[in-house]
C-alpha positions, -999 to +999 in steps of 0.1 A: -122-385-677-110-370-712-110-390-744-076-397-755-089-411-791-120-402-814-131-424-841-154-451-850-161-490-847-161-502-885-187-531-877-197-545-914-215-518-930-219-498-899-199-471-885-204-460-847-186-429-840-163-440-805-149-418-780-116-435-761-107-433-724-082-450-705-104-474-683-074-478-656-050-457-634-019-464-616-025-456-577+011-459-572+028-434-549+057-413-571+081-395-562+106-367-576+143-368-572+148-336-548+180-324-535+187-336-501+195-306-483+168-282-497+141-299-513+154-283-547+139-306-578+166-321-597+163-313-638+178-330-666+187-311-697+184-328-733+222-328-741+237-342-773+266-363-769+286-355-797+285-312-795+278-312-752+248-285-765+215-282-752+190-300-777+152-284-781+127-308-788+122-291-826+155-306-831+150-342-818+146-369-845+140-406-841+171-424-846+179-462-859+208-476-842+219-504-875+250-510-855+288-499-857+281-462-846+259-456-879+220-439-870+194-436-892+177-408-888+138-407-893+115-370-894+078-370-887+075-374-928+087-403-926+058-418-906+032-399-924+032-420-955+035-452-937+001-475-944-021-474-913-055-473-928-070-484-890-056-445-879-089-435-870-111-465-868-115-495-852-117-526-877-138-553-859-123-587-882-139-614-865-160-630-837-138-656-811-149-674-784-136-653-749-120-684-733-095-683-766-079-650-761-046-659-738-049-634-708-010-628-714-016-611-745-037-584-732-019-550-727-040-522-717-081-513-712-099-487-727-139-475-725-155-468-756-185-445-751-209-436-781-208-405-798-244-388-797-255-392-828-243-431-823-259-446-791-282-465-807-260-490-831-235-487-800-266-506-780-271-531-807-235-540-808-231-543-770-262-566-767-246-589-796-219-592-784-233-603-746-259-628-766-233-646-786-205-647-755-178-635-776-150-611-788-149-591-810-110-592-829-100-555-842-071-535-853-067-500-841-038-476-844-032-457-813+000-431-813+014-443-849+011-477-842-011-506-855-025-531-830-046-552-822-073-552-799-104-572-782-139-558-782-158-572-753-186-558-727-179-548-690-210-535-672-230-521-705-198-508-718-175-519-747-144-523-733-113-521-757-085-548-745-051-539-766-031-571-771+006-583-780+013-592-814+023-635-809+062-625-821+062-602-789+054-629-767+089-650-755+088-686-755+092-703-716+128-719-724+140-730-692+160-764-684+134-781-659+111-785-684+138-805-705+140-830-670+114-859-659+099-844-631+064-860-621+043-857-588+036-891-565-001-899-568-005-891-529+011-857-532-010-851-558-043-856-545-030-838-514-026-804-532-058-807-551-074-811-515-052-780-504-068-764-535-103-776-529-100-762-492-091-729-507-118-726-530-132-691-532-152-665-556-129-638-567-137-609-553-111-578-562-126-555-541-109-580-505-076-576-515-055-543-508-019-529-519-002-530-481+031-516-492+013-491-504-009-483-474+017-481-451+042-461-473+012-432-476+013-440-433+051-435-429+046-399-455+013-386-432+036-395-407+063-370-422+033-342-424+025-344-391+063-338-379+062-314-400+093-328-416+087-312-448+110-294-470+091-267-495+114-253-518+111-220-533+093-224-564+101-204-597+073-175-598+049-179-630+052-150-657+020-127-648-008-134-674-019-103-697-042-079-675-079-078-686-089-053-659-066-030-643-083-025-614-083-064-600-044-062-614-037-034-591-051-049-566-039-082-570-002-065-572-012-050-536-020-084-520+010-098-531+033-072-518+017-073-486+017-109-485+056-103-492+057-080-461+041-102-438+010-080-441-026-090-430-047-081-460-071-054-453-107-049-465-114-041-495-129-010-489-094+004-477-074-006-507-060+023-527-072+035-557-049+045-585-052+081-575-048+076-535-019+053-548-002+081-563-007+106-536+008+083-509+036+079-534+044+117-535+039+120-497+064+091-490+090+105-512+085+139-500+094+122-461+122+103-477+137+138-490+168+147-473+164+177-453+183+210-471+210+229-450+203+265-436+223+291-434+225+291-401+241+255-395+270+263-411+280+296-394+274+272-360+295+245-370+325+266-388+321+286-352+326+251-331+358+242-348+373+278-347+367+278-311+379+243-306+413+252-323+419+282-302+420+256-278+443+240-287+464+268-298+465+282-259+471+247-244+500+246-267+518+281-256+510+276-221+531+244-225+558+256-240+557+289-216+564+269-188+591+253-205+609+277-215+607+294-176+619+258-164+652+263-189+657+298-175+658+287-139+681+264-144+705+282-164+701+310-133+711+278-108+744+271-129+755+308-128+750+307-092+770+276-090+801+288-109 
């Protein structure tokens, strides 16, 4: 776990230095919002809406909405003069009785553990407290705000219970309780026997979150179909290179990788040297071979001889048309 909060528990005159950890996690199952076609993650860009420009978070303010389009705006100054004196410690007030803290005021748990230098007052406070059967009442200010809290032990550690302020509580106005309902003696006794007959210890350990068992089912499910969608990911800018050896060879397992390359051993991976040989071999293959002297002479002779070709075919046509005319002229003579 890492502590989210360092300070101490202001007990009278005694100050035990605190470390704070969240004491609970959510186990439920999240998902991103993924385009359906490619498993692409959808973004969302901090837009204003009176400009359409893209906002960095330097630029973002806490606004006041006081109504008729009007927004008071609020910088981080303005919370730095503001009166939390509890900012970094935990002010124990007073002593109640556990059974009159209402359970719908409690917010959120948090494990106090001692600092080293204050385990032992941490002991004394803890064993109070389990002597007397109390809670302690405290105000803490967690992320710029005041509130207040229960100090109380859980398994040889002081457990920190955030609470609602009263005003944050709502008031159960609804119009049955305004109406004369009341239960028939007989009906009554037959629910506190229902009751009676379900009588257990609570034990939190029995009880299981189904919908969430069998959602993590239907996604396993998913796997095993291998109905999975990775999308390309956006490569990481390369971190500054300590040693240029393991860079260069870390740059030659990629591009293999990228080739569909089995790596080899290392004992055959080039050296920076070797590296530049092969380089001047391969471009030396890759050169395009130079003409000779003698290509050309070869090829101009191939086309002469090619056109003389033609050049022959051609007369010998018109030879034999021009003997055709003759003969015939020779017939009409004969004729007349």
């Amino acid at each position: 776990m890492r502590a989210i909060w360092k300070g101490a528990v202001s007990f009278g005159l005694v100050s035990i230095g605190v470390r704070l950890y969240s004491a609970t996690e959510e186990k439920d199952i999240r998902f991103h919002q993924v385009h359906r076609t490619d498993g692409g993650r959808i973004r969302y860009k901090r837009v204003c809406s009176v400009d359409g420009e893209e906002v960095s978070y330097d630029d973002i303010a806490k606004g006041y909405d006081i109504g008729g389009g009007e927004m008071v705006i609020l910088d981080d100054e303005d919370f730095a003069d503001l009166p939390l004196t509890t900012s970094h410690a935990i002010e124990v007030l007073e002593f109640v009785p556990a059974e009159q803290v209402d359970p719908m005021l409690y917010a959120k748990a948090y494990y106090l553990e001692p600092e080293n230098t204050a385990a032992k007052p941490y002991v004394l406070l803890r064993d109070a407290l389990t002597g007397v059967d109390r809670v302690a009442i405290v105000k803490v200010a967690l992320r710029q705000r005041e509130q207040l809290a229960t100090l109380r032990v859980r398994e040889g550690v002081l457990v920190l219970n955030t609470m609602l302020w009263p005003d944050e509580v709502r008031a159960p106005a609804f119009d049955f309780l305004d109406e004369d309902y009341s239960a028939r003696p007989q009906e009554l006794a037959m629910a506190e026997s229902l009751i009676d007959s379900m009588a257990a210890d609570f034990e939190p350990d029995a009880y299981t979150d189904n919908y969430r068992e069998a959602l993590q089912e239907v996604i396993d499910a998913k796997i095993e179909g291998r109905e999975v969608v990775a999308p390309a990911e956006e490569e990481a800018a390369p971190a500054p290179a300590v040693d240029l050896m393991a860079a260069l060879r870390a740059s030659v397992d990629r591009a293999r990788a990228a080739r569909g390359e089995s790596g080899a051993p290392r004992s055959s991976e080039p050296t920076p040297i070797t590296s530049a040989k092969s380089a001047r071999k391969a471009a030396v293959k890759a050169a395009p071979a130079k003409k000779t002297t003698k290509a050309a002479p070869a090829k101009k002779t191939a086309a002469k001889a090619a056109a003389d070709e033609d050049k022959q075919a051609t007369k010998k046509t018109a030879a034999k048309g021009t003997a055709a005319k003759k003969t015939a002229a020779k017939k009409a003579r004969r004729s007349a």
